[in-house]
Backbone as JSON Lines, residues from 0, in Angstrom:
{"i":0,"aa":"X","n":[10.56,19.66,-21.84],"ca":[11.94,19.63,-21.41],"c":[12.02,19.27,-19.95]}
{"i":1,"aa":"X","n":[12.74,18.32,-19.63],"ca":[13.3,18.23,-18.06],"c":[14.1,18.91,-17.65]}
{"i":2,"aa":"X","n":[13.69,19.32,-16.35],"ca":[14.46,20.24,-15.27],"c":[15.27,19.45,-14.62]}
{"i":3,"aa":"X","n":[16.33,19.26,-14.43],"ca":[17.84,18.28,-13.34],"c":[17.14,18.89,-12.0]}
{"i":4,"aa":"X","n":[17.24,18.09,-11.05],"ca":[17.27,18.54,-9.57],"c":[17.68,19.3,-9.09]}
{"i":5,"aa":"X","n":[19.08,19.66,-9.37],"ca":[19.86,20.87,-8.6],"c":[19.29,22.12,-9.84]}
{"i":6,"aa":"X","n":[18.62,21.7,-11.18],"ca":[18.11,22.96,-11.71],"c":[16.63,23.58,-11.54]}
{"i":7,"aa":"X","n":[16.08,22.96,-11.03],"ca":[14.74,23.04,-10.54],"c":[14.25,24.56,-10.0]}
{"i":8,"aa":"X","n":[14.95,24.54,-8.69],"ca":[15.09,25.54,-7.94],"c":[14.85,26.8,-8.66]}
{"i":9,"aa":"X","n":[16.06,26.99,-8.99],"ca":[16.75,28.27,-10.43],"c":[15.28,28.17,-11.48]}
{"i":10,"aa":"X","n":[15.25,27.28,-11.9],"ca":[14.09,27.55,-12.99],"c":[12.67,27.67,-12.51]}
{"i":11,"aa":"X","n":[12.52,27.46,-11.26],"ca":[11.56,27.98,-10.79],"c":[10.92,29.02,-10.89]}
{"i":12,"aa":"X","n":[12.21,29.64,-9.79],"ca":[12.53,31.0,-9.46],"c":[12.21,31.95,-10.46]}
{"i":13,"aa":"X","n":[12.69,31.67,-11.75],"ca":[13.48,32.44,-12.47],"c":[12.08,32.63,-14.23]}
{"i":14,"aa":"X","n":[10.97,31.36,-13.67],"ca":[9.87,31.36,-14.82],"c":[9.26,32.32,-14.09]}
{"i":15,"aa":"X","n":[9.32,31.9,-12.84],"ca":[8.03,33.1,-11.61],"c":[8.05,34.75,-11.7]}
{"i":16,"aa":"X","n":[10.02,34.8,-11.93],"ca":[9.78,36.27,-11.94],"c":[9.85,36.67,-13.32]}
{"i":17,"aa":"X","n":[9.29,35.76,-14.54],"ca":[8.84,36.23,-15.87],"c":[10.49,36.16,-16.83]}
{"i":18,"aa":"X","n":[11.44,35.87,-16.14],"ca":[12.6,35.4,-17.33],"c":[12.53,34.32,-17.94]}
{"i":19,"aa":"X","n":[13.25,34.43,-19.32],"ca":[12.98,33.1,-19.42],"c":[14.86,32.33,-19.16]}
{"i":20,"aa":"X","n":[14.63,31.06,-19.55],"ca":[15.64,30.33,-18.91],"c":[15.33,28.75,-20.38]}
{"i":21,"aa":"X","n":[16.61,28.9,-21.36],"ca":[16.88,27.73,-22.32],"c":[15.5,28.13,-22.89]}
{"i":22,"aa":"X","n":[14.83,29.42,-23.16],"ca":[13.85,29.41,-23.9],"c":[12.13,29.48,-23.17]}
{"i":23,"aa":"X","n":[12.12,29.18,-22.03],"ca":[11.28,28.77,-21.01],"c":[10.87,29.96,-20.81]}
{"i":24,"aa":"X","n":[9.81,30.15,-20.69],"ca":[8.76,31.58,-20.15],"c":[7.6,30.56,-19.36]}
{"i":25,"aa":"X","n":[6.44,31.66,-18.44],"ca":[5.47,30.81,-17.97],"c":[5.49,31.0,-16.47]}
{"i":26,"aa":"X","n":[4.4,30.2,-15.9],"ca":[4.88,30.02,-14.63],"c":[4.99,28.83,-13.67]}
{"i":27,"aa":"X","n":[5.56,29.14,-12.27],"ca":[6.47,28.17,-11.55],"c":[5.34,27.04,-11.67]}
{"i":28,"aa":"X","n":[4.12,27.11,-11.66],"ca":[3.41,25.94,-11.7],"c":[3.48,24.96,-12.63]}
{"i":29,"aa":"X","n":[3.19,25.47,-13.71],"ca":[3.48,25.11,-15.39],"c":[4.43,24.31,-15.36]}
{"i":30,"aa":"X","n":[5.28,24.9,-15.11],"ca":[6.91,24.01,-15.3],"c":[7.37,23.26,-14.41]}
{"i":31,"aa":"X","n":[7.25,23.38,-13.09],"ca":[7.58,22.09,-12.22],"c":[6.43,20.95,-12.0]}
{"i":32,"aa":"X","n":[5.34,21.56,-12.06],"ca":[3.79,20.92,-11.68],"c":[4.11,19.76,-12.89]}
{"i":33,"aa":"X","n":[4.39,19.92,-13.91],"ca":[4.33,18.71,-15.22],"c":[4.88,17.87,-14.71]}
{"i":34,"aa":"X","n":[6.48,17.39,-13.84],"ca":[7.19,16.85,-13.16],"c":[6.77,16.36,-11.64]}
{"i":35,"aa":"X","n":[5.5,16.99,-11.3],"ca":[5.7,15.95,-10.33],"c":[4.54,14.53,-9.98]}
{"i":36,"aa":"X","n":[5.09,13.71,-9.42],"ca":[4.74,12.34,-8.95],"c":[3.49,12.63,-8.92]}
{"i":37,"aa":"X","n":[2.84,11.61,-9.61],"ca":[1.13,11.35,-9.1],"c":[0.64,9.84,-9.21]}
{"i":38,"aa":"X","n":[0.4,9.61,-7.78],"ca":[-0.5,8.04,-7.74],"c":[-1.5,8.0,-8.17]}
{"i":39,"aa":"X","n":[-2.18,6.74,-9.45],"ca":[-3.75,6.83,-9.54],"c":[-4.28,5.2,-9.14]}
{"i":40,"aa":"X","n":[-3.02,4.08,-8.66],"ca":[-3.43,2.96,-7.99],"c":[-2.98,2.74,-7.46]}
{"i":41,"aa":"X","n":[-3.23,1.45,-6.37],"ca":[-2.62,0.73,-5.59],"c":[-2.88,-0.64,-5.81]}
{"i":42,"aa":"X","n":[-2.21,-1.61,-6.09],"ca":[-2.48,-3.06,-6.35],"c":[-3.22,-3.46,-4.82]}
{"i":43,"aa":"X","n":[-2.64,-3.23,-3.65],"ca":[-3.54,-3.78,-2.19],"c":[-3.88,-2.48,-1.94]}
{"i":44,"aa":"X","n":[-4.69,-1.76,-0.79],"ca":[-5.19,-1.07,0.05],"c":[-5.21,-1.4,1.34]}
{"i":45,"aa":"X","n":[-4.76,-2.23,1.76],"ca":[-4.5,-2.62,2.71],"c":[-3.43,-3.57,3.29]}
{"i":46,"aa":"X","n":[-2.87,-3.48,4.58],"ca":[-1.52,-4.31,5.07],"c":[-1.34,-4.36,6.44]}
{"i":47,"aa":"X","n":[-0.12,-5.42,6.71],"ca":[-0.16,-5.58,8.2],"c":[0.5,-4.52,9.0]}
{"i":48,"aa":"X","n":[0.33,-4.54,10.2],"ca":[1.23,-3.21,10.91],"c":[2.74,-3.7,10.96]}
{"i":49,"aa":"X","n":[3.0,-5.2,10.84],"ca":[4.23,-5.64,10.84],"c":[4.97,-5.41,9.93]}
{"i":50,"aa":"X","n":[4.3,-5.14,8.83],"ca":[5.2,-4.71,7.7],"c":[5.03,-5.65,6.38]}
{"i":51,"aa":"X","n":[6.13,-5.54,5.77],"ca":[5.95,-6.77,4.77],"c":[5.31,-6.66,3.58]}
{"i":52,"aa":"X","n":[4.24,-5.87,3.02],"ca":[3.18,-5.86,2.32],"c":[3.85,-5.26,0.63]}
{"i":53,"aa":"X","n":[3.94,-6.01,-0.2],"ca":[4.3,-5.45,-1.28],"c":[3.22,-4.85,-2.04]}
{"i":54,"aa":"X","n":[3.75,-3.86,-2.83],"ca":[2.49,-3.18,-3.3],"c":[3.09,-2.14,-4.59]}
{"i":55,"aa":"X","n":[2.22,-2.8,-5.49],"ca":[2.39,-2.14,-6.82],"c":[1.76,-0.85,-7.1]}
{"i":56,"aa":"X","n":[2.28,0.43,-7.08],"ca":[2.15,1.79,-7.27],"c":[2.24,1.96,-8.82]}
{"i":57,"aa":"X","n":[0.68,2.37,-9.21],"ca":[0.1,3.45,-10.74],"c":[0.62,4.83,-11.08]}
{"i":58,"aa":"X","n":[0.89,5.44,-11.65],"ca":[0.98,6.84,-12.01],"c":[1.53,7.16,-12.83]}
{"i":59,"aa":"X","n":[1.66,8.14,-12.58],"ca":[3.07,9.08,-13.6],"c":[4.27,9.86,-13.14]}
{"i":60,"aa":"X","n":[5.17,9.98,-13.8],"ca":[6.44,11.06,-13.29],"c":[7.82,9.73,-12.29]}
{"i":61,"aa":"X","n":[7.21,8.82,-12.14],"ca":[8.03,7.82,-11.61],"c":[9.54,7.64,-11.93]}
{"i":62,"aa":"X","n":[9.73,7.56,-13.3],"ca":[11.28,7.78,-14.03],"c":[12.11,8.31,-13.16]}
{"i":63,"aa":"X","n":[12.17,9.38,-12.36],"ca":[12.86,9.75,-11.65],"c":[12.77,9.48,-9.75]}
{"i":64,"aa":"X","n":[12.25,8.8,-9.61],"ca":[11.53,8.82,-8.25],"c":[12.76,8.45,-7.45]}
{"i":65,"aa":"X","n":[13.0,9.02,-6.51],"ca":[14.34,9.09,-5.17],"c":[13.52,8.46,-3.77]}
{"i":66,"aa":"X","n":[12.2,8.33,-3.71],"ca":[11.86,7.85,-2.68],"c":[10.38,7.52,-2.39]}
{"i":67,"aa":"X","n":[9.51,6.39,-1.35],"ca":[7.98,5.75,-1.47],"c":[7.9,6.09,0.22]}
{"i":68,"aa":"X","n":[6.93,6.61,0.65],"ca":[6.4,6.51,2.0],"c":[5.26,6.33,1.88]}
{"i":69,"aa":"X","n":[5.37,5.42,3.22],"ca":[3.88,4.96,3.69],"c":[3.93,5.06,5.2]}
{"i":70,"aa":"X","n":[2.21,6.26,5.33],"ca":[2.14,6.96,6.82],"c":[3.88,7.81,7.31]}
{"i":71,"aa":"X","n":[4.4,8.25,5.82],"ca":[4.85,8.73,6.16],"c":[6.52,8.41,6.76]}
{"i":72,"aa":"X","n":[6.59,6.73,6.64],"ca":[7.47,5.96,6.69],"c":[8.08,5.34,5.67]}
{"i":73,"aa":"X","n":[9.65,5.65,5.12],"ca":[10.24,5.21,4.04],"c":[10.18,3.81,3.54]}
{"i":74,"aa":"X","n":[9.4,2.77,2.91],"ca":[9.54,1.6,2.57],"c":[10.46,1.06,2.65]}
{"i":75,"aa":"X","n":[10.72,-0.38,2.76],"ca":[12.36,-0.92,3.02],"c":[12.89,-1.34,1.75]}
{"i":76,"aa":"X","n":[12.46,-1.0,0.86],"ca":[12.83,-0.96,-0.43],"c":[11.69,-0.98,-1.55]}
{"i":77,"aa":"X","n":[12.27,-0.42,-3.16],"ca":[11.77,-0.26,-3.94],"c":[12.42,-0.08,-5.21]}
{"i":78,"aa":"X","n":[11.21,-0.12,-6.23],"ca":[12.04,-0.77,-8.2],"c":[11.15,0.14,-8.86]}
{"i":79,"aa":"X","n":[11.68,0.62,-9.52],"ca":[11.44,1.49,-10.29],"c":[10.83,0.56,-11.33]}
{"i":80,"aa":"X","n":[9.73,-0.02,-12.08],"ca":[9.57,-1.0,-12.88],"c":[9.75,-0.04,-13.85]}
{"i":81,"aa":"X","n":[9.04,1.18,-14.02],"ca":[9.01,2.05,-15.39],"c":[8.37,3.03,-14.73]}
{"i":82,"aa":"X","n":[8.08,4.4,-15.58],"ca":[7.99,6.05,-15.42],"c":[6.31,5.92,-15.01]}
{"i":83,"aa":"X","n":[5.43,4.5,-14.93],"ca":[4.33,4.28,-14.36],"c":[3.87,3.75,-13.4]}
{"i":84,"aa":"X","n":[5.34,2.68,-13.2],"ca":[5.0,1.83,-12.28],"c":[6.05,1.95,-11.02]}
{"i":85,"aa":"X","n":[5.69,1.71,-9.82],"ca":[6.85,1.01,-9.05],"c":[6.38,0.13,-8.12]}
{"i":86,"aa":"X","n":[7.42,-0.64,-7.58],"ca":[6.74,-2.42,-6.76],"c":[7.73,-1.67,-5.4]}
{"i":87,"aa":"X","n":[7.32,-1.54,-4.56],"ca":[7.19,-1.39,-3.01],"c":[7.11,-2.17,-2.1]}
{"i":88,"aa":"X","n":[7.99,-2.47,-1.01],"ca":[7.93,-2.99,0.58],"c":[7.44,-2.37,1.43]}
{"i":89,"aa":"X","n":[6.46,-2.67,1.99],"ca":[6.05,-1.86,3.27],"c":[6.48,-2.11,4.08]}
{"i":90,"aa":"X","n":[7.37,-0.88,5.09],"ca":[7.97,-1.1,6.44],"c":[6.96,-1.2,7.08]}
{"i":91,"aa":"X","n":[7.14,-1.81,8.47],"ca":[6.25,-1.51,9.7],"c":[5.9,-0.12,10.01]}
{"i":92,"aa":"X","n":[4.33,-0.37,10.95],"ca":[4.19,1.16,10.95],"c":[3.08,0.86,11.67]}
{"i":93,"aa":"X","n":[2.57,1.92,12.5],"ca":[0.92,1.9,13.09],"c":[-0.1,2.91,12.12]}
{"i":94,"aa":"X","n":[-1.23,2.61,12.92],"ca":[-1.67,3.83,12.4],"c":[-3.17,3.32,11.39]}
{"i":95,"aa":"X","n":[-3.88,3.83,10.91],"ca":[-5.02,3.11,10.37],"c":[-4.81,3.74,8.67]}
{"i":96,"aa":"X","n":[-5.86,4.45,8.26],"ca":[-5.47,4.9,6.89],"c":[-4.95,6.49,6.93]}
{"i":97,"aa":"X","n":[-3.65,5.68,5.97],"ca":[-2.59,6.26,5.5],"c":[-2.65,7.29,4.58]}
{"i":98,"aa":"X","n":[-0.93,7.79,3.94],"ca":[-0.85,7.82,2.41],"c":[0.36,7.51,1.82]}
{"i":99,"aa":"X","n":[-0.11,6.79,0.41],"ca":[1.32,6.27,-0.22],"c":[1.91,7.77,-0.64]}
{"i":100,"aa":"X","n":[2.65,7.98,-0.68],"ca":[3.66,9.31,-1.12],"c":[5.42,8.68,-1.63]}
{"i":101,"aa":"X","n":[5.08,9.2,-3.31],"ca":[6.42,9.32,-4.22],"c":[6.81,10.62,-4.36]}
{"i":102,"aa":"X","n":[8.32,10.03,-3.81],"ca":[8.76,11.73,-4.08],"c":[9.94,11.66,-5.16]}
{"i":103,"aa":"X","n":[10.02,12.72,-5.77],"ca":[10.79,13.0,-7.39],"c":[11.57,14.07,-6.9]}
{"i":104,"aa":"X","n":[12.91,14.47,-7.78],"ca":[13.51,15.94,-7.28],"c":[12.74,17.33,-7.78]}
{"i":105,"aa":"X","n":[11.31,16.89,-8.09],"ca":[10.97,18.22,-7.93],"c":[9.4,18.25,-7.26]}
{"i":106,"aa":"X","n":[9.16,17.07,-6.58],"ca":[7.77,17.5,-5.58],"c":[7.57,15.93,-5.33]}
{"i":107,"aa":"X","n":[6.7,15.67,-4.16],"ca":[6.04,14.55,-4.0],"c":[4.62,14.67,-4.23]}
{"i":108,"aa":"X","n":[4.11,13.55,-4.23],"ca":[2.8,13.1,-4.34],"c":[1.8,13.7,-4.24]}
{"i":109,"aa":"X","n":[0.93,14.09,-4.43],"ca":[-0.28,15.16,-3.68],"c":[-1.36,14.06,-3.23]}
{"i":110,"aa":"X","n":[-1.45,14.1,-1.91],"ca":[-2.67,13.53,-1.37],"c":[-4.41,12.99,-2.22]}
{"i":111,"aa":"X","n":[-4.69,12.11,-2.51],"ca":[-5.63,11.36,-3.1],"c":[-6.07,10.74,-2.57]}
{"i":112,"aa":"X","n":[-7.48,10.04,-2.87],"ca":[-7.98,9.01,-2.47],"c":[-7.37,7.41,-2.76]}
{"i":113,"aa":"X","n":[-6.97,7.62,-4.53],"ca":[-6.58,6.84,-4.84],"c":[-4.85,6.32,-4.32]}
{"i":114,"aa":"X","n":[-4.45,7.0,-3.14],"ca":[-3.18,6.38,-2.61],"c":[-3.24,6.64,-1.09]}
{"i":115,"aa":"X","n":[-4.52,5.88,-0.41],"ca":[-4.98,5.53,0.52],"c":[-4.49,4.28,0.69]}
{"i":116,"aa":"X","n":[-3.74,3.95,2.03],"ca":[-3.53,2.68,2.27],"c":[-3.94,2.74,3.8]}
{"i":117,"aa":"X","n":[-4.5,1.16,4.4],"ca":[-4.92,1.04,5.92],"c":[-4.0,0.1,6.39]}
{"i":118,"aa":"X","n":[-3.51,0.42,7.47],"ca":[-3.04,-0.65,7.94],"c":[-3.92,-1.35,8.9]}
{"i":119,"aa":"X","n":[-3.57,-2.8,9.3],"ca":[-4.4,-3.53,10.15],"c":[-3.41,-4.23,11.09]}
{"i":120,"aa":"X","n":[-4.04,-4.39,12.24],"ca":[-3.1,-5.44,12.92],"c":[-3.45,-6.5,12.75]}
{"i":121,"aa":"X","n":[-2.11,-7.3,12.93],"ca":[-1.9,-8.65,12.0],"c":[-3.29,-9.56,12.92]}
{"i":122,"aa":"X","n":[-3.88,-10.5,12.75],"ca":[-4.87,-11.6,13.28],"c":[-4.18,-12.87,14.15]}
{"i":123,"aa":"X","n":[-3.92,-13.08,15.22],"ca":[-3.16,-14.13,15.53],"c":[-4.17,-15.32,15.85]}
{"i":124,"aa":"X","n":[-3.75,-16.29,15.77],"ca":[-4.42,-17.49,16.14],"c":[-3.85,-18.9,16.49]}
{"i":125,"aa":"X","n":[-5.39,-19.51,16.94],"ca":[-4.33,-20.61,18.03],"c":[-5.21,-21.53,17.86]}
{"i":126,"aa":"X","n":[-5.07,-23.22,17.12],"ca":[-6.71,-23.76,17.0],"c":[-5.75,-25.09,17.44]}
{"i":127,"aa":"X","n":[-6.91,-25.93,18.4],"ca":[-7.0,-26.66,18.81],"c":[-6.74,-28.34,18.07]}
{"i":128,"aa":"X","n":[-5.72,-29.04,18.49],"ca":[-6.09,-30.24,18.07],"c":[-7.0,-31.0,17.33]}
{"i":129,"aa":"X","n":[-7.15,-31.21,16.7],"ca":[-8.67,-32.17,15.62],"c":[-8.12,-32.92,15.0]}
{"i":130,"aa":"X","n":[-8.84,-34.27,14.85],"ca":[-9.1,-34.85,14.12],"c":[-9.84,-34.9,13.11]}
{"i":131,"aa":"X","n":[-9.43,-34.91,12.16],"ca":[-10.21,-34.39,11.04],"c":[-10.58,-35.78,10.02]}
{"i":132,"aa":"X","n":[-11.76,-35.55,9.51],"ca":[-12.33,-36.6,8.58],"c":[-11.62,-36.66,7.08]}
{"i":133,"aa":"X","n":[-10.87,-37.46,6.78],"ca":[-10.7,-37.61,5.71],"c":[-11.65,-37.24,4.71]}
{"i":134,"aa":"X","n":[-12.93,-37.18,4.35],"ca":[-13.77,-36.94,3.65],"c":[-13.78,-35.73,3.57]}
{"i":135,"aa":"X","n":[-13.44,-34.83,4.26],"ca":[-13.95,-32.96,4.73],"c":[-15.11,-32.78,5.8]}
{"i":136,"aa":"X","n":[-15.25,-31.29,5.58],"ca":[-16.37,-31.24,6.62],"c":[-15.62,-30.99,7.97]}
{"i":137,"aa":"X","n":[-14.79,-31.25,8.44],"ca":[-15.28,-31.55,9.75],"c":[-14.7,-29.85,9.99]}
{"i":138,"aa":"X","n":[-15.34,-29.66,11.57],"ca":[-15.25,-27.96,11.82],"c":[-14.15,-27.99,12.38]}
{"i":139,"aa":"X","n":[-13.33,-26.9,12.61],"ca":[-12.43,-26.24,13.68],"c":[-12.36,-25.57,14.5]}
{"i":140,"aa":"X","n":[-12.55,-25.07,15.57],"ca":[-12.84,-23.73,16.22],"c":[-11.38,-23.3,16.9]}
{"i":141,"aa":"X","n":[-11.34,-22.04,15.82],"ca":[-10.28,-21.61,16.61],"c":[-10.02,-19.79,17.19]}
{"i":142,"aa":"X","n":[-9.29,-20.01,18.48],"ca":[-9.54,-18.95,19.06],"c":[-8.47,-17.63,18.75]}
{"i":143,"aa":"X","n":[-8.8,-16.7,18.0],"ca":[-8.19,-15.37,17.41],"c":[-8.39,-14.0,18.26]}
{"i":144,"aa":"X","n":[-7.45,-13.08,17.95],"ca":[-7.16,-12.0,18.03],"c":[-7.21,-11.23,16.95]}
{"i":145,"aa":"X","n":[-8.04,-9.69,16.81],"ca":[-8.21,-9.41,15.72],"c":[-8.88,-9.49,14.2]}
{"i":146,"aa":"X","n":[-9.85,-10.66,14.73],"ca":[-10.88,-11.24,13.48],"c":[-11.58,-9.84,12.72]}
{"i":147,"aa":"X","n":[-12.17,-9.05,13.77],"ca":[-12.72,-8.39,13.33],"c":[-14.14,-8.53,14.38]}
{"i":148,"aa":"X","n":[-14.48,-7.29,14.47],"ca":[-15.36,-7.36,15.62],"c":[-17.16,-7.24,15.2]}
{"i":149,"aa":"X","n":[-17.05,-7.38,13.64],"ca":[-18.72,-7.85,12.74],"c":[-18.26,-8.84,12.29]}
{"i":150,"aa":"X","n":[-19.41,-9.3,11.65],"ca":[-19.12,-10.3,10.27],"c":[-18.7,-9.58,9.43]}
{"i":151,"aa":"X","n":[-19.06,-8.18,8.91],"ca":[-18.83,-7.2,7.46],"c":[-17.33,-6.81,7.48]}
{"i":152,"aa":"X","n":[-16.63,-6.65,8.97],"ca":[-15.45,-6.54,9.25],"c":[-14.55,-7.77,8.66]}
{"i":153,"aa":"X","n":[-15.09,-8.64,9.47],"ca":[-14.38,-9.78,9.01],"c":[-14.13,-10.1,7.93]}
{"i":154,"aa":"X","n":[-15.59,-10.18,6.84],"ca":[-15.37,-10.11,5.66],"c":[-14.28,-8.88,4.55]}
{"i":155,"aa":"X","n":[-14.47,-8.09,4.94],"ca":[-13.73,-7.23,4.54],"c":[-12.21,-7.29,4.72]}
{"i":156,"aa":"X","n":[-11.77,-7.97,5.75],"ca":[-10.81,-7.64,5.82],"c":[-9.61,-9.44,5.04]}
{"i":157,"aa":"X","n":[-10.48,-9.8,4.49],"ca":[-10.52,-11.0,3.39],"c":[-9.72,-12.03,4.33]}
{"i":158,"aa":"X","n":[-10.11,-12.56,5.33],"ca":[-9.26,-13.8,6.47],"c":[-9.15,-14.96,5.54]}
{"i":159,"aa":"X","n":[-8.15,-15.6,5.54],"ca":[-7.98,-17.06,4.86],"c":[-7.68,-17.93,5.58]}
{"i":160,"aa":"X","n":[-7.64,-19.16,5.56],"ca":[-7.5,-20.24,6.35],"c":[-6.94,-21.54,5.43]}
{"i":161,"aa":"X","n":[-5.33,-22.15,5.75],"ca":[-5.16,-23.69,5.33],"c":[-5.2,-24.27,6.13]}
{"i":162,"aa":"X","n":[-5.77,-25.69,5.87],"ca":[-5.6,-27.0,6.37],"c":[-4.69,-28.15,5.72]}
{"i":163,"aa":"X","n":[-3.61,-28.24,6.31],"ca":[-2.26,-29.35,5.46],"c":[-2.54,-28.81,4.43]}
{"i":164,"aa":"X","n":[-2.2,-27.16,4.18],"ca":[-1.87,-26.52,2.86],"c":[-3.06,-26.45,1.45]}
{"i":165,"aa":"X","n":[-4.18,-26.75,2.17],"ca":[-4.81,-26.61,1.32],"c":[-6.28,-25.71,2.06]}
{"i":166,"aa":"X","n":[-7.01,-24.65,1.09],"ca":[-7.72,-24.06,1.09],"c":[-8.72,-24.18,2.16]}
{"i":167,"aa":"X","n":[-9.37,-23.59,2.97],"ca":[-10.56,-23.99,3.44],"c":[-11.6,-23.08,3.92]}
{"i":168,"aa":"X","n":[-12.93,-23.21,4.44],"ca":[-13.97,-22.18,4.73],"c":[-13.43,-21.8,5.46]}
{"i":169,"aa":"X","n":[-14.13,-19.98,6.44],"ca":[-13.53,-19.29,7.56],"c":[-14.9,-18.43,7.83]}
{"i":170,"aa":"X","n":[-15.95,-19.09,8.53],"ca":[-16.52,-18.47,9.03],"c":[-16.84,-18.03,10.58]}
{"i":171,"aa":"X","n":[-17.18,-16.35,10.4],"ca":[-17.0,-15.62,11.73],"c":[-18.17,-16.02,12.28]}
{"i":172,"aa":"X","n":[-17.34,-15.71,13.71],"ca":[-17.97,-16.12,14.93],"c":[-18.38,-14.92,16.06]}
{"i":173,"aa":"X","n":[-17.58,-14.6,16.21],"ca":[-17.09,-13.38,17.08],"c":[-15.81,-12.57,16.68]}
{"i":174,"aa":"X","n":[-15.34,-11.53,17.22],"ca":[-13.91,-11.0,17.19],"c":[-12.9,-12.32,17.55]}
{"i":175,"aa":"X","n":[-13.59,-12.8,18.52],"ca":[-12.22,-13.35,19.57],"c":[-12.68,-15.34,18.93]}
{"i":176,"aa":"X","n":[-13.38,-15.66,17.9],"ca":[-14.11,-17.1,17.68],"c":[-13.83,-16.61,15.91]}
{"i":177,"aa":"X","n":[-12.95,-17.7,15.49],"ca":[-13.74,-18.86,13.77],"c":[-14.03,-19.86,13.62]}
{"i":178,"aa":"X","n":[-14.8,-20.39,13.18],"ca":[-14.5,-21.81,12.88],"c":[-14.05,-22.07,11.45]}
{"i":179,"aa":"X","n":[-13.57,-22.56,11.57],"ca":[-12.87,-23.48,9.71],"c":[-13.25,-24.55,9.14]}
{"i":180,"aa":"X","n":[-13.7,-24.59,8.07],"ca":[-14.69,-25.98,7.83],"c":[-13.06,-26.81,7.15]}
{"i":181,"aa":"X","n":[-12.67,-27.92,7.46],"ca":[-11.42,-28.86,6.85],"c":[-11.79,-28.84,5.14]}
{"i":182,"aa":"X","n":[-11.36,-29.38,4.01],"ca":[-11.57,-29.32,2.75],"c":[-11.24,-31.11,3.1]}
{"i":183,"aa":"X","n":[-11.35,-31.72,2.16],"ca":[-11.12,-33.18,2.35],"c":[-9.86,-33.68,1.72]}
């Protein structure tokens, strides 16, 4: 049976001190604990500090969900897809790893691994003029902010690179150095 929001409270109260209520005996755990929100994915784990990052939330108890934070900051919107799913905007925010938190009218989220999110600051970059070979191949070097200060960093933190919209290599150099191999 579902508990209404404004009945929650009352039936709390009222399993805890051993009455029952529409038949209900038990306790406050039993009966609100079934109802509340639990994350078991995240489509990304990671996003920019600027914001922006959509992100598809796993679980259960969703059907009713009134609200999504991340680090603790209300998303700039969100869809209820179904009582498993919901698709999320990430507001801006600092901060490194997070937690996603759904809240329902009768509890939010309980802290997991599995609704760990990091934020990163965004990578800026600035690459130089080239001429590039029609054939491919030819390199780029361009100078960034934020690459990542290993190669394992870098890699990890999955950098992409187009050339006139199409795909190309991105290998690290330094934090502050990539080069980009052109595609042809």
């Amino acid at each position: 049976m579902k508990v209404r929001a404004y009945q929650a409270g009352v039936a709390a109260a009222a399993i805890a001190a051993g009455v029952g209520i529409f038949g209900l005996s038990g306790t406050a755990s039993a009966a609100v604990g079934a109802l509340d929100p639990v994350v078991t994915k995240l489509s990304v784990s990671k996003g920019s500090t600027a914001g922006g990052t959509v992100l598809t939330i796993t679980g259960k108890n969703f059907d009713t969900a009134t609200g999504v934070k991340v680090n603790s900051v209300a998303v700039t919107s969100f869809l209820i897809a179904s009582p498993t799913t919901i698709v999320a905007k990430v507001a801006a925010s600092t901060g490194t790893k997070t937690q996603v938190e759904v809240t329902n009218p009768s509890a939010s989220s309980a802290d997991s691994t599995a609704d760990d999110f990091t934020f990163l600051a965004p990578m800026n970059a600035t690459a130089a003029s080239a001429l590039l070979n029609p054939f491919g191949k030819s390199v780029i070097t361009v100078t960034t902010t934020g690459a990542g200060t290993t190669a394992d960093l870098f890699k990890a933190n999955k950098v992409t690179a187009t050339v006139n919209g199409t795909a190309a290599t991105v290998a690290w150099v330094s934090d502050t150095v990539v080069k980009v191999t052109a595609p042809a």
